[in-house]
N, C-alpha and C positions, 0 to 999 in steps of 0.2 A: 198027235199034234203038239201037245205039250212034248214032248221029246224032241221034234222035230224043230222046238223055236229056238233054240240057242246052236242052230246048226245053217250054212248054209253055204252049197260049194262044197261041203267036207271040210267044211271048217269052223270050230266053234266062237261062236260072237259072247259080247260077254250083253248079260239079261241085265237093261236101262231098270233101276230100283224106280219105284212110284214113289212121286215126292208124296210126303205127307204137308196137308194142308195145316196154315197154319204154322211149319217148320222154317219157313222161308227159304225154302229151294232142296238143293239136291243134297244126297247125302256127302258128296264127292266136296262142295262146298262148305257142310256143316264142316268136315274134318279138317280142312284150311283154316274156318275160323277158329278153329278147337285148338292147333296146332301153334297159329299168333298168339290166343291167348295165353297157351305155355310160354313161348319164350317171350314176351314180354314179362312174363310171371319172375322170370327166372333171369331177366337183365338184360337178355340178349337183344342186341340191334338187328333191327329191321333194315333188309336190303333197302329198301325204294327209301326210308325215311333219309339214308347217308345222302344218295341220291338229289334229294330233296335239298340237302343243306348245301350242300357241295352246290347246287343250283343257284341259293340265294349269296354264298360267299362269292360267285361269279359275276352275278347280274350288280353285288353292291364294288366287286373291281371296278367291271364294266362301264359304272357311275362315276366314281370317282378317276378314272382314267378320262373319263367326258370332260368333268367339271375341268381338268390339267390342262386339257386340250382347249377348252375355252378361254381358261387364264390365259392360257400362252397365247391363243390368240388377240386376246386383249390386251397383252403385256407388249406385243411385239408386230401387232399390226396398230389397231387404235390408239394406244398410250402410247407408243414408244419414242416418238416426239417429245410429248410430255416429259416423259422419263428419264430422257437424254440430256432434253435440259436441265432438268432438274438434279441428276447428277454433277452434271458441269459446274453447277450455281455453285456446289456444295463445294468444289476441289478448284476452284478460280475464285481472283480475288478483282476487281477492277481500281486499278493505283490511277491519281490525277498523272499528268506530265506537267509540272509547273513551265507558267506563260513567264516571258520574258516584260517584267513590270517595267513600263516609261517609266522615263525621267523626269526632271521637276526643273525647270530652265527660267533664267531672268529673262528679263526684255531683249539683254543681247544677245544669248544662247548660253550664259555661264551656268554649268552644271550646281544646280542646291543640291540635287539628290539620282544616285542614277544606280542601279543593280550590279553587281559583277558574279557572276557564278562562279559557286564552289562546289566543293564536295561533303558532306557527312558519313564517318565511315559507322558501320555499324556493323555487329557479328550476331549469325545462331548459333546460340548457346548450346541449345540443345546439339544439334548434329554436330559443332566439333567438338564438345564432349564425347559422343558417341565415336565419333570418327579418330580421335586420339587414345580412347578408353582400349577400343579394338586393334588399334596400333600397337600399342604396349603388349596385349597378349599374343600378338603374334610375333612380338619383335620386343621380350623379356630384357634381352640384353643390350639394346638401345639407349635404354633409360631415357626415354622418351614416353610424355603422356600430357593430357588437357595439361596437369600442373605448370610443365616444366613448359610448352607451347603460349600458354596464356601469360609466362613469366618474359618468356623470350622475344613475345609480341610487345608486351606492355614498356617491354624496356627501349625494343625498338622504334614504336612509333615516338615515346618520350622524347628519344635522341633527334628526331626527324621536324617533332614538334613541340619545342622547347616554351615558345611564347601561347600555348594552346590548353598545355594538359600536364601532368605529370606521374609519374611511372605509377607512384602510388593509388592515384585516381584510375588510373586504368587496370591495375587491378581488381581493387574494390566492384568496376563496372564487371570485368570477366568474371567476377565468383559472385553475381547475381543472382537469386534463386530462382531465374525465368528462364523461359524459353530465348528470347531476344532481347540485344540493347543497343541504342548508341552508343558509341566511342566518343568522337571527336568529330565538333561541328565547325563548321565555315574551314575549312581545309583548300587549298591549290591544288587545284587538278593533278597538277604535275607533280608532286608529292603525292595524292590519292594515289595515283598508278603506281607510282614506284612503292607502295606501302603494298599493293594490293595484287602486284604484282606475280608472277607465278614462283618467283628462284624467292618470296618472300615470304607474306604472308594470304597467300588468294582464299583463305577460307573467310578473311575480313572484307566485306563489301564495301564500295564509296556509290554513295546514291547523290543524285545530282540535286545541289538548292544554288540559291542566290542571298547574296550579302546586299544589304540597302548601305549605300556609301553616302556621307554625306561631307564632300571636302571642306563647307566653311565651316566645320565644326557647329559653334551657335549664330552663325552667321543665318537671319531669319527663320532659327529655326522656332519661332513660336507662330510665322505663319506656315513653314512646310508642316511641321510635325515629325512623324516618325512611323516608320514600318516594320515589323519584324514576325519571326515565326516561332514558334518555341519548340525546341529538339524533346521536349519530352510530352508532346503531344500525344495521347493515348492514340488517335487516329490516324497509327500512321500513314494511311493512303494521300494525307492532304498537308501538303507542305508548303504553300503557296507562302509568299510573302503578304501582309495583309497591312493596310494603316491602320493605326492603334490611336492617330495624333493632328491635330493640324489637316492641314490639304490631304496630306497623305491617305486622311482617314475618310472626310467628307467629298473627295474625289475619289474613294480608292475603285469605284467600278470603273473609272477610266483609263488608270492606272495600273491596272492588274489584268486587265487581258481576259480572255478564255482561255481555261487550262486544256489541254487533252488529255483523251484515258488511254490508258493500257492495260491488255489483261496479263495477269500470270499467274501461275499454279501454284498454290499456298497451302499448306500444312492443315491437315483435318484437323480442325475445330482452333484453329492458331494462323489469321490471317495477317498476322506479320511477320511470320516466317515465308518467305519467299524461295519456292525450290529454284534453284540456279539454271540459267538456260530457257526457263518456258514464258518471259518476257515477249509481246508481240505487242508492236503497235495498232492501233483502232482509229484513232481519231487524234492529230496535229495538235498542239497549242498553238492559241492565236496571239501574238503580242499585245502587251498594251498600249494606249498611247502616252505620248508626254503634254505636259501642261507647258505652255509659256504662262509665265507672268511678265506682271508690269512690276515688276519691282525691278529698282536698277541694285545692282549685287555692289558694287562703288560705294554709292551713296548710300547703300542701307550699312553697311560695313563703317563708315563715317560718322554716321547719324546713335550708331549703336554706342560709339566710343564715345561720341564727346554728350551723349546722355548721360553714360554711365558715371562720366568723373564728372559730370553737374551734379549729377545726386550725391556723388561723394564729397564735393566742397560743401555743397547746401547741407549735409547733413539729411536731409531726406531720409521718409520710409523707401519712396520707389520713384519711380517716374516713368509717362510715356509719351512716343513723339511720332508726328504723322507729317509724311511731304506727301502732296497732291498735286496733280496736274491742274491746273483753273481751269481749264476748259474743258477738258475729257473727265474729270472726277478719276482720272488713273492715279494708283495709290505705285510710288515711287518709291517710300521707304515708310515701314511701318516697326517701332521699334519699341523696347520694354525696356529699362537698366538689368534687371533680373532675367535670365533666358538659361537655358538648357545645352548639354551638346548631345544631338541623337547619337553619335558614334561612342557616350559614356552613359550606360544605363544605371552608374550611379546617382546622375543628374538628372533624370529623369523623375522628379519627384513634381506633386499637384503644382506646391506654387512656383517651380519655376517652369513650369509649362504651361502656366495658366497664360492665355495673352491677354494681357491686364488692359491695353492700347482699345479692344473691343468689348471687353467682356466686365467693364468694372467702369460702372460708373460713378460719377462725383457731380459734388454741387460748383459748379465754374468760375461764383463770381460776378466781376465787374465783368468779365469778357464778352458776358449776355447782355451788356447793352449796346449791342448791337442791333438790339431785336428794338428796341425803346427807341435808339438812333435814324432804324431802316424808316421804323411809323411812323416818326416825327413829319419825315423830311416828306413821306409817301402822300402823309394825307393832308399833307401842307401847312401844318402845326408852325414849323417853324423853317430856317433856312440856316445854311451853316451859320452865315455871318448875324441873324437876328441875335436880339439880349434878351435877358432873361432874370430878375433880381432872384439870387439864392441865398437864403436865410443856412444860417448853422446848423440848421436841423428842422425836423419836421415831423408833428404829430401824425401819425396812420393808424387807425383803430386806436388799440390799448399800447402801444409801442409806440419810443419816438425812434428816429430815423436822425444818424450823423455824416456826417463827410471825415475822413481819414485824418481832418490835421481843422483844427481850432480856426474859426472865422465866423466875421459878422458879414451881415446880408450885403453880399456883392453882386454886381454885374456881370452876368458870364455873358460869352458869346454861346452859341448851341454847339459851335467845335468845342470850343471851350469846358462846357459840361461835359462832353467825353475825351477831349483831350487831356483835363485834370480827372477826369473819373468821379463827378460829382452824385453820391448817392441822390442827394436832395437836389439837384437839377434836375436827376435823371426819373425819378418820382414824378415832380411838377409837370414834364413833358412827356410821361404814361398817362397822368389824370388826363391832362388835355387829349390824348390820345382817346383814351377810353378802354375797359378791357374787352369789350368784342373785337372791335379791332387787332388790339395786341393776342386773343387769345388766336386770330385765328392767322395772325403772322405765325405766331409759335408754331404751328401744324403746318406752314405752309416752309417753314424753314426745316421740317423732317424732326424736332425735336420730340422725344416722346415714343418715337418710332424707331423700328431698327432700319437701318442704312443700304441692308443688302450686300454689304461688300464681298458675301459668299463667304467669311470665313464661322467657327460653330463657335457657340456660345454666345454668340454678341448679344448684346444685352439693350433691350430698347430706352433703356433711362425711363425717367419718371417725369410726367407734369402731370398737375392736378386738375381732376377731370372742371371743366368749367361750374358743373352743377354743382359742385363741392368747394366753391372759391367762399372764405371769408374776408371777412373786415381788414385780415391784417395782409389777405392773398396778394394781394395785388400791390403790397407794401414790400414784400418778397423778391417776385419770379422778377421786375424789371431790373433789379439790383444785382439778379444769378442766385440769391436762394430762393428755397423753397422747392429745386427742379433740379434734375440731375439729368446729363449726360455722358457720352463716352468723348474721348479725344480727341475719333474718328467722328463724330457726329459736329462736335466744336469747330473742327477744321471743314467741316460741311457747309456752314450758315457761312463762314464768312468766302469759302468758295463759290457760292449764290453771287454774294456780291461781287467779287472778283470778275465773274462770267454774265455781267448786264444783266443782273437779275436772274440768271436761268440756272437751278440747283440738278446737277447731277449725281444720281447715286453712285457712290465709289464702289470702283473697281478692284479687285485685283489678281484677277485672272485674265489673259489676253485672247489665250485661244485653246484650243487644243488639236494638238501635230497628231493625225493616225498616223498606224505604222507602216503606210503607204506615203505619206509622207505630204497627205493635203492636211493644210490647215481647215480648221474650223473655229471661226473667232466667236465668241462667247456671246448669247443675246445682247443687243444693245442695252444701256442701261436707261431706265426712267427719267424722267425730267418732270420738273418744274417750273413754273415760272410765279418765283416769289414776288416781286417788284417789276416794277417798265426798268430797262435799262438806265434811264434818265436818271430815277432814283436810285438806283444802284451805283449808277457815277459818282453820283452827290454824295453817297453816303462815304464811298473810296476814297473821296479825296478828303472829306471834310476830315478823317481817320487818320489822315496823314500828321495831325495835330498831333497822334498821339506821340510819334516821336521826333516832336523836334525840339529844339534847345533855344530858347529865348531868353531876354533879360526880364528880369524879375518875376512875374507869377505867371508870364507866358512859354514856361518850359511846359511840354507832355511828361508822360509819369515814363515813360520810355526811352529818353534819347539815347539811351547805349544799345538800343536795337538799331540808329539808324548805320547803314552801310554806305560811305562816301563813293559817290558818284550816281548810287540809285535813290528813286523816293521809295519808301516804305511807307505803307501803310499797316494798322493794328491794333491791337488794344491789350491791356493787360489785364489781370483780374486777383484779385485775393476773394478767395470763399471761405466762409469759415465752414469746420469739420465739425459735426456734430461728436461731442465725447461719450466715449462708448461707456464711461458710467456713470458719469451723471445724467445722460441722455438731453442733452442741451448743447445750444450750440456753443461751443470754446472759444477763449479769448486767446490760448495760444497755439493751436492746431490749423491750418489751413489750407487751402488746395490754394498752390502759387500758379496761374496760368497765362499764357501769350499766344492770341493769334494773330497773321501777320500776311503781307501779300508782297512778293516779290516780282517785280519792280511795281509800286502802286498804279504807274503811269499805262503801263504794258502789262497787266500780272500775268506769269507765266507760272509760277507754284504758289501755291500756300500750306503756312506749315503752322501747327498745332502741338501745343507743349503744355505738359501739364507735370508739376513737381507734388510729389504726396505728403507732407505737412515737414517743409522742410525746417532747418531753424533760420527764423525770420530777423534773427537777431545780424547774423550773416550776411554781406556784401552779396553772395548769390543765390540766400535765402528769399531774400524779403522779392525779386522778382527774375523772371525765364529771361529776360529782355536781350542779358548778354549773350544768352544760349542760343536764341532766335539770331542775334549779329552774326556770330561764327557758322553756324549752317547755313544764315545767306549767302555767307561770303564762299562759303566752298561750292555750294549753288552755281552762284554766277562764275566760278572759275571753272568746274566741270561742264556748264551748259555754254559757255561764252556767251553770256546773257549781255544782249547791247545796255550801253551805257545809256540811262537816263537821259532826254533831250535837256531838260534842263533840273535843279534842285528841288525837292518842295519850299512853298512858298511859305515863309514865317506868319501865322497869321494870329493876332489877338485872341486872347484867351478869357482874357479878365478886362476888364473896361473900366477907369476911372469912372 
């Protein structure tokens, strides 16, 4: 049997060994393990473990071919909007299109101020550097490069633009160490082209601006102002003209329009190098509109001259003058002796652009008793024709109080004490008054207050708050000191009266023209009604005293205001100027002032003058009156103001 077990068939089987227990398993087994144990022993790699790696370097491809697959989906399905944009942002630039800025027109349409468009050329440096750099290596025997190109430009545009630049200056601009620069600003189109031209020089650009023109020179230019853009504005995208000055400045959202954008492809990390060609429009510029004013360009042209050479007879620091409509408060000519001309930015300096007419007030003088005059007559103190005994002077508080010229206690009529400008009348006829009364004429006449007339800086003047009034206050404000205002406000109160009591705020803007071409006229302006008209007549004509010429103490302080053939009505004023170091008020410094109403009978303007401490020693120091004559008189020859029905009537001033 045993012989017979490893046989079967005739053929021999091989005899299954008994495992031993204990051994863990076969002996066919143990020698496998026996066999890894060698070549492990001995360095050798194991089939299955390469296997094994070669698995994990697959499955970590496998992975990272995923996460690719993801990004790209993310990159180029979900983001890719995103992305695009964002790209774009990076390689576009968005440039304004400058709006074509209104104009700035008088009453009759005469241009103050109007745009014309030019050119600004300007070059990249960079790329015709490069672009001529690589010329020369290809073309050694040319002798041609940036040098001799930026030489051959500089000399040409000089010749083309003689009154603009100069060869040297444009040099200096091409060997800049930048990337880009301007050339040459406010340039003629038709010059730009031919500079920029292709048989020229087409690597130099001309980008489109506007020049602010202003043909009167300083023809009111302290109420236009002035506009401009500066060429070396880091930001180049924005080149608008802007107001800096004037109207120009405090209108200029009117004035200036809405710009449009455009986009174009600009230089990585350098958005004012503009790549040539990728220019596209986006959005239009909207024009802007023009302003009418009330100013007449004539008479402000008139008023400016025969300012000027009053201050220069007088001797004066300054002077300013104001014509008004009486009934509309339209400001017709508003003028300073000192002004600017926007088209010389040498003259562009604080004080001659300051508009002194609003912006700078004074103490006025006798011309404020008109305030003293209105209350008399209002709350029935007195009547032109009543008397009145005035003493030489008169104690108030701790101060006395004098009249301009030596006298014992006379008889005035109540013309009279303003006709002659009596300090110590005009006192006696406050007290009677009262100062609630007068404080709240003051307020009702706009003193204290600014005006409105829409231009910047004006200045409200000064009166002193009632709760703050002493002993000697009211010894002051009826005489003109102690209270300041502007020109424009002076020529206000007596415009009140002019207009039957009713004070309009002055104007001096009329409308504004969109660039469609409706007008749109400016809010109406406020009113007041200071006095009944009744009182306001009374006080017009009693005023008329002041300039007229009688025998012996019944002349006005004015007769060389009046104009033959019209009545005038006015008043004159000396204020004294407080000295800037002693801080007191001066016995030789004065604010010389006249306001006035043409024709008294009909008043169609009133005008307002004020002289800034002229020498009083002077025939047209010591008063405005002749200066007030000669602008009435070109008044009524420009308006053909009707003649007067009859003369003002000579009436007693002084009373035996």
């Amino acid at each position: 049997m045993a012989g017979n077990q490893g046989r079967q068939n005739g053929r021999a089987r091989p005899v299954r060994p008994t495992a031993t227990p204990g051994r863990g398993g076969r002996p066919e087994a143990r020698r496998r393990t026996y066999t890894a144990g060698v070549r492990r022993a001995m360095g050798k790699p194991k089939g299955g473990t390469s296997q094994s790696r070669f698995t994990v370097v697959r499955v970590l491809l496998v992975g990272v071919l995923c996460v690719a697959v993801v990004k790209l989906v993310d990159v180029q399905g979900f983001r890719a909007e995103a992305l695009s944009a964002r790209a774009e942002q990076q390689r576009t630039t968005t440039l304004e299109i400058p709006a074509q800025r209104g104009s700035i027109v008088d009453r009759n349409g005469a241009k103050l101020a109007f745009s014309v468009e030019t050119r600004t050329l300007s070059v990249n440096l960079r790329l015709m550097r490069k672009q001529w750099d690589e010329y020369a290596l290809k073309n050694p025997t040319k002798g041609q490069n940036f040098e001799t190109r930026a030489a051959a430009a500089a000399k040409f545009i000089a010749a083309k633009l003689p009154d603009k630049t100069t060869e040297r200056d444009l040099l200096e601009r091409f060997h800049k160490q930048q990337d880009f620069t301007f050339l040459v600003d406010n340039v003629e189109p038709s010059l730009a082209e031919e500079i920029t031209g292709k048989t020229n020089f087409p690597e130099i650009k001309a980008e489109k601006r506007a020049v602010r023109e202003y043909p009167g020179g300083t023809l009111a230019s302290n109420v236009v102002g002035f506009a401009n853009w500066r060429m070396d504005d880091p930001d180049t995208s924005k080149h608008n003209l802007h107001g800096l000055a004037g109207l120009e400045s405090t209108r200029d959202n009117d004035l200036a329009g809405m710009p449009g954008r455009r986009l174009v492809d600009t230089e990585q990390g350098n958005t004012s190098v503009v790549i040539p060609g990728t220019e596209r429009d986006l959005q239009p510029a909207t024009a802007g509109s023009d302003l009418e004013l009330t100013i007449d360009s004539d008479l402000q042209y008139d008023l400016q001259s025969r300012l000027a050479d009053y201050v220069q007879k007088s001797h004066a620091k300054g002077g300013s003058a104001v014509i008004m409509d009486s009934k509309t408060g339209q400001v017709y000519a508003l003028a300073n002796d000192k002004t600017f001309d926007p088209n010389d930015p040498a003259s562009r300096t604080p004080e001659l652009m300051s508009n002194r007419a609003v912006s700078n007030p004074f103490e006025p003088g006798s011309v404020n008793k008109v305030v003293t005059a209105t209350a008399a007559i209002d709350s029935g103190v007195a009547t032109p024709e009543s008397t009145l005994q005035v003493p030489g002077s008169l104690r108030v508080a701790d101060h006395t109080v004098k009249d301009a010229w030596e006298h014992g206690t006379q008889n005035f009529t109540t013309a009279g004490i303003f006709g002659k400008s009596s300090n110590v009348g005009t006192l006696l006829l406050a007290q009677k008054v009262g100062e609630e009364k007068y404080a709240d004429l003051l307020k009702k006449f706009g003193l204290g207050q600014r005006t409105g007339i829409g231009l910047s800086g004006e200045s409200p003047g000064s009166v002193p708050p009632r709760n703050q009034w002493s002993g000697t206050t009211f010894g002051n404000l009826p005489i003109g000191q102690g209270l300041s205002m502007t020109v424009v406000q002076m020529a206000g109160m007596y415009q009140a009266i002019a207009n039957n009591g009713l004070r309009v705020e002055p104007r001096i803007i009329q409308a504004k023209v969109n660039p469609d071409g409706t007008k749109v006229p400016e809010p109406a302006p406020k009113t007041t009604q200071v006095v009944s008209p009744q009182t306001a007549n009374t006080v017009k004509d009693m005023m008329r005293a002041v300039a007229q010429k009688g025998k012996g103490q019944n002349s006005g302080t004015a007769p060389t205001a009046a104009l033959e053939g019209y009545q005038i009505s006015g008043k004159t004023g000396t204020g004294q100027q407080v000295d800037p170091k002693t801080k007191a008020y001066s016995n030789s410094l004065y604010n010389i002032t006249f306001a006035g109403m043409l024709p008294a009978d009909n008043p169609r303007f009133v005008v307002g003058i004020r002289l800034d401490a002229p020498d009083t020693t002077l025939p047209a120091g010591h008063s405005a009156a002749p200066l007030f004559h000669d602008i009435a008189s070109y008044l009524a020859q420009r308006y053909q103001i009707p003649l007067s029905d009859s003369p003002s009537p000579v009436v007693p001033l002084v009373v035996d």
